[in-house]
C-alpha positions as a Python dict, from the first residue, in 0.01 Angstrom:
ca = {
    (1, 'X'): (0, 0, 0),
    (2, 'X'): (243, 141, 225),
    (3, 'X'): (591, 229, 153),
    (4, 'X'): (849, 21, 283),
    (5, 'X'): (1041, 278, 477),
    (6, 'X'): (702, 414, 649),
    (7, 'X'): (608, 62, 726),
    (8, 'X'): (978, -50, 848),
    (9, 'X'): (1016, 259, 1082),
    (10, 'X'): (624, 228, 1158),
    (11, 'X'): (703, -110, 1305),
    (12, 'X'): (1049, -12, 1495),
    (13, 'X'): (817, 273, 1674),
    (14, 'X'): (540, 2, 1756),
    (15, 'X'): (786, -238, 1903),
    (16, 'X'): (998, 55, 2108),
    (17, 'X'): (695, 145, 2237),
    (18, 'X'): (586, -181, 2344),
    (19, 'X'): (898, -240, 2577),
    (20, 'X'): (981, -125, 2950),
    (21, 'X'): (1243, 155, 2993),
    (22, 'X'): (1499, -71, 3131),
    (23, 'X'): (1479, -259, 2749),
    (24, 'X'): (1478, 86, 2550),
    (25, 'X'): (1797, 183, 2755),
    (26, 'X'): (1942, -97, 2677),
    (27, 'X'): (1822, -83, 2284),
    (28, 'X'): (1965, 294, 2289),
    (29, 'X'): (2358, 161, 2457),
    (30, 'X'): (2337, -82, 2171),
    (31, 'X'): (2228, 138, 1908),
    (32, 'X'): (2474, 397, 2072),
    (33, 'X'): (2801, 104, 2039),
    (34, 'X'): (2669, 18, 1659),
    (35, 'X'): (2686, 403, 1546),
    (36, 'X'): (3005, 434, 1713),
    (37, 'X'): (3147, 140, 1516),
    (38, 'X'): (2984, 256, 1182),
    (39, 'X'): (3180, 590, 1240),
    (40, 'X'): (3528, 455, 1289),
    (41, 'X'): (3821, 614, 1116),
    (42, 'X'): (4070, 470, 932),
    (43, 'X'): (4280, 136, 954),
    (44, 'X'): (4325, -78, 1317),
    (45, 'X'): (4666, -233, 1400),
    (46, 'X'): (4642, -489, 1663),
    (47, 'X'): (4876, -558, 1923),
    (48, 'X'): (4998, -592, 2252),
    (49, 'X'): (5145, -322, 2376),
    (50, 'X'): (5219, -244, 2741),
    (51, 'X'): (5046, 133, 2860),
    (52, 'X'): (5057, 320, 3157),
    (53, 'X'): (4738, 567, 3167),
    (54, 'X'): (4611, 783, 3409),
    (55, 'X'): (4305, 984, 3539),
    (56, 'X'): (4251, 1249, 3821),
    (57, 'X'): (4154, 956, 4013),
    (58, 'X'): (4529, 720, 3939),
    (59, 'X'): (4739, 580, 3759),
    (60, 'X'): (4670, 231, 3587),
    (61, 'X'): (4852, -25, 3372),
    (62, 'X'): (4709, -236, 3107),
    (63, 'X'): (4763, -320, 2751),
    (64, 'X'): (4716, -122, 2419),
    (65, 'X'): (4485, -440, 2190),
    (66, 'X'): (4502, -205, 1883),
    (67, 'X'): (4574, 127, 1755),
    (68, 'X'): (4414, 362, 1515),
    (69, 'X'): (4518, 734, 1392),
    (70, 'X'): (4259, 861, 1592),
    (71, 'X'): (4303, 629, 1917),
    (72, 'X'): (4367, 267, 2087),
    (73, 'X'): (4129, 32, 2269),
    (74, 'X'): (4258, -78, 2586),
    (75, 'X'): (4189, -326, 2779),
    (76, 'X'): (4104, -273, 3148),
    (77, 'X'): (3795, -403, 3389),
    (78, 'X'): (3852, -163, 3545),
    (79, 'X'): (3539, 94, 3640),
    (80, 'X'): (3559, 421, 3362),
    (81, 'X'): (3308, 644, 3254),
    (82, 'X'): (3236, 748, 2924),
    (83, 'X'): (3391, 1154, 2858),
    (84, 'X'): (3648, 1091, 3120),
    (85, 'X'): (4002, 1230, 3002),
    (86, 'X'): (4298, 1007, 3064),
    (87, 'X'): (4664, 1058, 2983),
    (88, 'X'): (4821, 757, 2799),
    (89, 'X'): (5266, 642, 2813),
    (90, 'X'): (5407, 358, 2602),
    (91, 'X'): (5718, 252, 2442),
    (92, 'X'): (5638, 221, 2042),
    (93, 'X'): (5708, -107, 1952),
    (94, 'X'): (6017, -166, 1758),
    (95, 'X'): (6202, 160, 1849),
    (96, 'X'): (6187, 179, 2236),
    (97, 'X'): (6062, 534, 2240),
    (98, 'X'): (5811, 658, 2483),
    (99, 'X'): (5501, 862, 2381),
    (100, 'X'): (5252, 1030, 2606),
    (101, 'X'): (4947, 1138, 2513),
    (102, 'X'): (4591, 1267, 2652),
    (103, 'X'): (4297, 1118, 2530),
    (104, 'X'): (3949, 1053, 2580),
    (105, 'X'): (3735, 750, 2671),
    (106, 'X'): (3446, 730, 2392),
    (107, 'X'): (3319, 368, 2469),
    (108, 'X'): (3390, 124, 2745),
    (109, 'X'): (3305, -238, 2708),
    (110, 'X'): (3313, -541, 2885),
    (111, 'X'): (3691, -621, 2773),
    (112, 'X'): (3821, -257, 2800),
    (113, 'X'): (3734, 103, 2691),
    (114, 'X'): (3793, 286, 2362),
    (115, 'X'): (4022, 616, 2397),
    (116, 'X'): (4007, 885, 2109),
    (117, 'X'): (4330, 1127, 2131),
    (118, 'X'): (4309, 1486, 2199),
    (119, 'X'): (4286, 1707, 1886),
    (120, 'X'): (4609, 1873, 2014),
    (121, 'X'): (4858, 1627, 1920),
    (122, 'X'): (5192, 1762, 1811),
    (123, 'X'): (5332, 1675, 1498),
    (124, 'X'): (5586, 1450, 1673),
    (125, 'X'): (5321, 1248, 1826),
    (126, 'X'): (5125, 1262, 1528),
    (127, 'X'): (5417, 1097, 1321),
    (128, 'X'): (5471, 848, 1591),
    (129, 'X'): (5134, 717, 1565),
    (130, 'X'): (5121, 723, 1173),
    (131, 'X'): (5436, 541, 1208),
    (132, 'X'): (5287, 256, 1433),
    (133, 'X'): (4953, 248, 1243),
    (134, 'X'): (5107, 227, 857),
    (135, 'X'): (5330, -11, 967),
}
């Protein structure tokens, strides 16, 4: 008899190797997104919030859907790439005060990209953000 974790990844490894490249690509985006999501930090706030962001490339406006401690998904069709650094302005709701802040894009989906903020944030920034997100 085998043991079920043998015989469960013996039958993953059968089936990936059974499929064209195109289909383990895909499998490896989607197993890629679901890791991602597993490894999210902390609490989401959702909104709507109004951002102006920019790249090397330009500048862009969008809206904020929801922040975190460590970042805000945006949503944008517009064409990013994974890595790329952006720079991030909005008003915080509720006081009218203007943050900016670098960041980078660690997922992009069909309704927008994820953006993780730089390590470097100062502790003004840093309270501003605890501020929106334990709110």
């Amino acid at each position: 008899m085998e043991k079920k974790s043998e015989s469960l990844t013996d039958q993953l490894v059968a089936m990936i190797g059974n499929i064209s490249d195109d289909q383990k690509r895909h499998l490896l985006a989607m197993l890629e997104q679901w890791q991602q999501k597993e490894s999210r930090d902390g609490t989401r706030v959702h909104c709507l919030v109004p951002v102006d962001f920019s790249t090397d490339e330009r500048v862009y406006r969008d809206f904020i859907h929801n922040f975190s401690e460590g970042g805000v998904f945006i949503e944008s069709k517009e064409p990013f790439r994974v890595g790329q650094p952006i720079s991030l302005s909005f008003s915080i709701p509720h006081t009218g005060k203007t943050v900016t802040i670098d960041a980078k894009i660690i997922r992009k989906e069909a309704e927008g990209i994820a953006a993780k903020f730089s390590e470097q944030l100062d502790e003004s920034q840093q309270s501003i953000i605890n501020r929106v997100v334990n709110t």
